[in-house]
Structures are given as C-alpha cells and as structure tokens.
C-alpha positions in Angstrom: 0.0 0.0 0.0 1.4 3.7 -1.0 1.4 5.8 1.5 0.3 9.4 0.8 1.6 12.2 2.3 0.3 15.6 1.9 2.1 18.3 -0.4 3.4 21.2 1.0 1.2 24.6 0.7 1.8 26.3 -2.0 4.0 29.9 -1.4 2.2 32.7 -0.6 3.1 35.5 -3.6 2.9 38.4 -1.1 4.0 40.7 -4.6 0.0 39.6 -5.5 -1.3 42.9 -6.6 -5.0 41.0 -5.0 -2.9 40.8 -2.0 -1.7 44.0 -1.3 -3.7 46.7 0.7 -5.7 49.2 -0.9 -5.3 52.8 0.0 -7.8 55.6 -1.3 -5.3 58.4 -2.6 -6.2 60.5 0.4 -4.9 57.7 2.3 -1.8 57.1 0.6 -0.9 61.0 1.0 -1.2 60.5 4.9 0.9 57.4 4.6 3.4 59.2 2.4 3.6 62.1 5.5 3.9 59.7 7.9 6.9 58.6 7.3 8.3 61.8 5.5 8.0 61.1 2.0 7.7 64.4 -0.2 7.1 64.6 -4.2 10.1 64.4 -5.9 10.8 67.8 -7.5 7.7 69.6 -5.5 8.0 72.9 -4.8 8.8 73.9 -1.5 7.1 76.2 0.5 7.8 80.3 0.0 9.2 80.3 3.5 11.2 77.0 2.9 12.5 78.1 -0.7 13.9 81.8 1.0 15.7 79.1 3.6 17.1 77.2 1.0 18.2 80.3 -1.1 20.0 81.7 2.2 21.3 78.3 2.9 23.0 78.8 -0.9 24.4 82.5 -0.3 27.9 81.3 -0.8 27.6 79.6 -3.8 25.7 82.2 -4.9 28.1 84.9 -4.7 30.8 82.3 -5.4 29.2 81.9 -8.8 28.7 85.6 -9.3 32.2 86.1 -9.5 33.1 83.1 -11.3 30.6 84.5 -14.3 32.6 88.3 -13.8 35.8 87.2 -13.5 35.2 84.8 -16.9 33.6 87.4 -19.2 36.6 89.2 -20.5 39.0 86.1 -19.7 39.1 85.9 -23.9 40.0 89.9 -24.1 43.8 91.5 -23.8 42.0 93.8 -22.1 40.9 91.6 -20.0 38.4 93.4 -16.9 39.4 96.8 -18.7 36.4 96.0 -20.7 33.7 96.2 -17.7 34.7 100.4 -18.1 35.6 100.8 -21.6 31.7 99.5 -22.8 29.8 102.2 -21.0 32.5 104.5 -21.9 32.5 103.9 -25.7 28.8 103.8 -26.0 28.8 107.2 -23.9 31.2 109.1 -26.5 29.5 107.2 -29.6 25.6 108.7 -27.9 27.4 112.2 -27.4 28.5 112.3 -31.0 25.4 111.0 -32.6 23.0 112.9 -30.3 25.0 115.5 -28.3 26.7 116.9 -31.7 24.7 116.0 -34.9 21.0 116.0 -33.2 22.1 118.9 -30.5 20.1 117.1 -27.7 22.3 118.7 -25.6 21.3 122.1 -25.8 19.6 123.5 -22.5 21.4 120.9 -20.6 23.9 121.9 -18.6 26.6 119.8 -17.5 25.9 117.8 -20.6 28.9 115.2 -20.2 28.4 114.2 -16.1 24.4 114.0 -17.4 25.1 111.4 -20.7 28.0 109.6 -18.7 25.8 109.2 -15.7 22.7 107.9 -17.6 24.8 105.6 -19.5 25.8 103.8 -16.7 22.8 103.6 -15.1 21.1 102.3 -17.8 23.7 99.6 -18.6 23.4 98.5 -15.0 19.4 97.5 -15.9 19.8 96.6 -19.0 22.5 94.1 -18.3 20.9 92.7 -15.4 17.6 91.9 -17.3 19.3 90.6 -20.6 21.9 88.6 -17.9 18.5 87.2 -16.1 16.7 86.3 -19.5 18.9 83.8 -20.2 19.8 82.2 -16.3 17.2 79.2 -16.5 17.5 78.5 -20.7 22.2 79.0 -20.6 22.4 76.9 -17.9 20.4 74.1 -18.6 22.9 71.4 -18.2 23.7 72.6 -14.4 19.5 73.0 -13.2 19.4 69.3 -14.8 22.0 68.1 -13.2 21.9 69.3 -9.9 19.4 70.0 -7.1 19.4 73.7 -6.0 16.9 76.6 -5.6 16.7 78.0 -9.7 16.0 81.2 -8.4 20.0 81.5 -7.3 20.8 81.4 -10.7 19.2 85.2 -11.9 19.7 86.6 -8.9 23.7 85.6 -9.4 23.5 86.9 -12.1 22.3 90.0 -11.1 24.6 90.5 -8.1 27.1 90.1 -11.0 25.9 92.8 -13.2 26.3 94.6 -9.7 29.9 94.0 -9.0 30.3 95.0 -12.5 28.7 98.5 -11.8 31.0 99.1 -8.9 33.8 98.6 -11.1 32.4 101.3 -13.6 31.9 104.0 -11.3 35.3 104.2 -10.0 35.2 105.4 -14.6 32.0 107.7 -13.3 33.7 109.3 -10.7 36.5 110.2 -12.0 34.7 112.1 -15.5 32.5 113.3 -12.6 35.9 115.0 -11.3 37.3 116.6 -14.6 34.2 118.0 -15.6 33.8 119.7 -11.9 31.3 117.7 -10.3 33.1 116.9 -7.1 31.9 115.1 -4.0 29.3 116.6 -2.0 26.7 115.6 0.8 24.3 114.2 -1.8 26.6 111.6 -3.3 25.7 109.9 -0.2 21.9 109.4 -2.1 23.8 107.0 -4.8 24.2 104.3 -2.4 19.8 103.5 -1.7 19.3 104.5 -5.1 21.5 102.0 -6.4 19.9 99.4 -3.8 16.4 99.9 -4.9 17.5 99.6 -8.4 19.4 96.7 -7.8 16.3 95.4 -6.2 13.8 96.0 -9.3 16.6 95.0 -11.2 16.5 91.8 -10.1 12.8 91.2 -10.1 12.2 91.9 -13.4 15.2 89.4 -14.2 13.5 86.8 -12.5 10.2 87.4 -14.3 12.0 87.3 -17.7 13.9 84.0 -16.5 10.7 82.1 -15.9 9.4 83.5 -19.2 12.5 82.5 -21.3 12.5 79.4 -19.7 9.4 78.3 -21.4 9.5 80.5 -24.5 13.6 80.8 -25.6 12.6 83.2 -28.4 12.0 85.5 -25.8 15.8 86.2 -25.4 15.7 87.3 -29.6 13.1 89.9 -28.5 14.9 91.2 -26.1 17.2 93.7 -27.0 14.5 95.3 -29.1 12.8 95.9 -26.1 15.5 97.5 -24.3 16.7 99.7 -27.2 13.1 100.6 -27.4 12.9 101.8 -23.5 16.5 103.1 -23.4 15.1 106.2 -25.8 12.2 106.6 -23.7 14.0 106.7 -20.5 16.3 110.1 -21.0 19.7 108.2 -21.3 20.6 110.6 -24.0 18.7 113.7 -23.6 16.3 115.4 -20.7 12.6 114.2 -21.0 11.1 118.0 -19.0 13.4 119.5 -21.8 12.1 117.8 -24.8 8.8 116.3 -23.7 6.8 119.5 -22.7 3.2 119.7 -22.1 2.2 121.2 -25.9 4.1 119.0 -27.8 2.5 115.6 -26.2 -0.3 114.2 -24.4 -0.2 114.5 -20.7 -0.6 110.7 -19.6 1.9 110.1 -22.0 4.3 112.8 -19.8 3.5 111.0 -16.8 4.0 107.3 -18.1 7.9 109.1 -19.1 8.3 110.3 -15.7 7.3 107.7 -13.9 9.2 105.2 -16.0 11.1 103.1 -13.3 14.7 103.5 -15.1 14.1 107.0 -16.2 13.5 107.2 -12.2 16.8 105.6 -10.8 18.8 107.8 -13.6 16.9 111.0 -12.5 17.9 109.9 -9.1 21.6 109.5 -9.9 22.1 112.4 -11.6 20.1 114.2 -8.7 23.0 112.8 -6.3 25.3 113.4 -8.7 25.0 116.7 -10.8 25.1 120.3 -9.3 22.8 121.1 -11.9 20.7 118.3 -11.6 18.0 119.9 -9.1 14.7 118.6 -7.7 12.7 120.4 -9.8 13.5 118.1 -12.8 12.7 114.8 -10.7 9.0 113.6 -10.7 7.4 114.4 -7.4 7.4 112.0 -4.6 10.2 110.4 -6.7 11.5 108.5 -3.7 8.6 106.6 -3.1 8.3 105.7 -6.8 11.6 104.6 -6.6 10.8 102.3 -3.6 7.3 101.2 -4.7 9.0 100.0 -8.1 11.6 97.9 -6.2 9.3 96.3 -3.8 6.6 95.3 -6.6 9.4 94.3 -9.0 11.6 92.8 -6.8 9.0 90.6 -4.5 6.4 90.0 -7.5 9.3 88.9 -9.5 10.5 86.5 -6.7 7.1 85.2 -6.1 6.4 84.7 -9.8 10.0 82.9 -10.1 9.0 80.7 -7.4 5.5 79.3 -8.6 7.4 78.2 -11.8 10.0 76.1 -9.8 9.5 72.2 -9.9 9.1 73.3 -14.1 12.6 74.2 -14.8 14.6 72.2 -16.7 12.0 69.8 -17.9 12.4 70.6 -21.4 
C-alpha cells in the first residue's frame, strides 16, 4: 500500500497585486507624510524656498564672481572691458545725439548728465538681458543638480552689480574733470542704487521664468531695451524735450514715472550740481521704492510658482 503524504502549501506570492492593501489616494498621502516622503521635485514652500536660497548664499556669490571674473577672460583687455563698454557707447551717444541732433542744448553739464545715464542704464539693461537667459544658458547645471533655480538670476544680477561698482570708479572720475566733485548728496547714490538693484533683479527673475518656457523670448529682447533706453532720457532730458504742448499728458506721466528713467533721475540728482529737484518727478522717492518692492518681491514670487518646471524641457 502507497502511502500518501500531503504536499506542501503552496508559497504565498505576497507581490500579488489582490494581495496587497488598498489605499484611497487620500490615504496614501497620509501614509506618504507619515513617514516623511515628499514629491520628488515639489515645490517647496515660499518660506522654505527663501531658507534654501539663504542656505545657498555662498555659492551664490561664489558663482557671481566666477561669471565676472570669466567674461573678459578671452580679451587683452581683460576686466578693462567692464569700463571701456559704458565709456564707448557714452562718447558714440554724445556724438550721434549730443553733436549732430544737439540734444544737448539747454542741458547743462551735458557730459556728467550722458555719462551718468549711460551707466545707469547699462546697470538695468545688463541685469535683465543677464537674467533672461539664467534658466535657458544653464540648462545642463539645473538638470543636473538640485538647488533653488532662483539663485541662478539673482547671481547673475549681483554680477551685473559688482560689474557697476567697477564702472563708477570710470564715473567718478569724468565726474571730477568735468567739476562735479563730491558733495553731501553723493551719499543718495548708495539706496538709489539698492532699490534699483532690487527691481533690477525682479524683473530678471520674471523674464527667466518666461524664457524658460518660450527661448525666443531672449531674440526679442534687445528690441525691447533699445526701445525703452530712448524713452527713459539716457541721451537727452525728458522736462526739456517732452513739454506739455508738444505731447499728451498721460503720455508725460507714463515718461516720468518710467522706473529706469527714475533711478537715472535719481543718480544724476545725487550726482550733478545742476541736476536739481525740480527736474525729478514728485514724490520720486517713493516711486523709486514702490518699483523695487513690486518688482523685486512679485518677480521673486512669480519665479517661485514656476520652480518644480525648470529644466524639464
């Protein structure tokens, strides 16, 4: 007689999907918190994203330097260059409309007024063509690595900063030999130049997320700053040449109120003996400040609701 013995059980498959739990999403979200599992590539928080920008100061300054220091690395000239552009494009303005289109008759001081706007402008204009392309040049490093994006354009603009404190050592001196000399109000230079620096940076951040997703942005770019360049009084005074007869008032008042025709006025103010209050748009401190805190936080905040996108082609 066989004898029969009974087969083993058969292995459990505990990879069974009918074997496995079943979690309503709502339930899998409280078991994902539980033990501390986040969204890979979530945004963070505002609060936690400033945090993790702070906690990324060094390499944030670190890289501004390494961009300034590498600019002109290609050039005899090497960081001769950072003084020389404003300065070339100052004498070429003079020329074309100081000389031939006499723009600067009725200006007094007409050099320390054209050098001084010059530079100013530069200062925004670099900034914001610097911060259109922070996201879209350095694709390769915001794939590659994890890191706030927002250090990138706001490197970038501390760079465009450092770059202005080279050039006004330039300023200063042409300041000098045309016999503006030092005074009280120079003093003024240093806030202006921090709320500029301030919108400067904010608007760079808006134009970062927008290149990001639309690169042709970067082609239109320099249209748009040539464009605003002759409407902010870089070469010429806007209360000399835009008087009340000769164009509509709210287009006066969208001139005046033009945040970079503001920060020059306010230079040249703090600057220029001749440069008085009467030719600065009233209340044009609080302008000044309400531009750089709309620009400058908006631009943050609209930089920061774009995050987890960048970089995913």
């Amino acid at each position: 007689m066989v004898s029969q013995t009974a087969a083993p059980p058969a292995p459990v498959d505990t990879a069974s999907p009918a074997l496995l739990p079943v979690y309503e999403p709502g339930e899998l979200a409280a078991l994902a918190a539980r033990h501390g599992l986040t969204v890979s590539g979530a945004r963070p928080t505002l609060g936690a994203y400033i945090r993790q920008l702070w906690g990324r100061r060094h390499f944030i300054t670190a890289f501004a330097t390494a961009k300034l220091t590498a600019q002109y690395s290609q050039a005899k000239l090497g960081q001769i260059w950072q003084i020389m552009t404003p300065l070339l494009n100052a004498a070429v303005y003079y020329f074309i409309f100081g000389v031939l289109m006499n723009t600067k008759h009725g200006v007094p001081d007409y050099v320390p007024f054209l050098v001084t706007g010059v530079f100013i402008w530069t200062f925004t204009a670099s900034s914001i063509t610097a911060g259109t392309r922070a996201i879209s040049g350095n694709t390769g490093l915001v794939r590659a690595l994890h890191f706030p994006r927002a250090s990138l354009p706001i490197a970038l603009a501390i760079q465009q900063l450092q770059q202005l404190m080279f050039s006004l050592g330039a300023l200063f001196l042409i300041l000098l030999v045309f016999g503006q000399y030092p005074r009280p109000s120079w003093l003024l230079a240093v806030p202006a130049l921090a709320l500029q620096a301030l919108f400067n940076t904010g608007v760079s951040m808006v134009m970062a997320r927008l290149a990001a997703k639309t690169p042709d942005i970067a082609q239109l770019t320099p249209f748009i700053l040539r464009t605003w360049m002759y409407a902010s009084g870089v070469m010429w005074s806007l209360d000399t040449l835009l008087t009340a007869d000769r164009v509509p008032h709210f287009v006066l008042l969208a001139l005046e109120y033009n945040p970079a025709a503001v920060y020059i006025d306010l230079m040249r103010y703090a600057l220029i003996d001749s440069f008085t209050g009467m030719q600065l748009p009233p209340h044009v401190w609080a302008v000044a400040t309400g531009w750089a805190l709309v620009c400058g936080i908006g631009g943050f905040v609209y930089f920061w609701k774009a995050e987890e996108r960048y970089g995913r082609g």
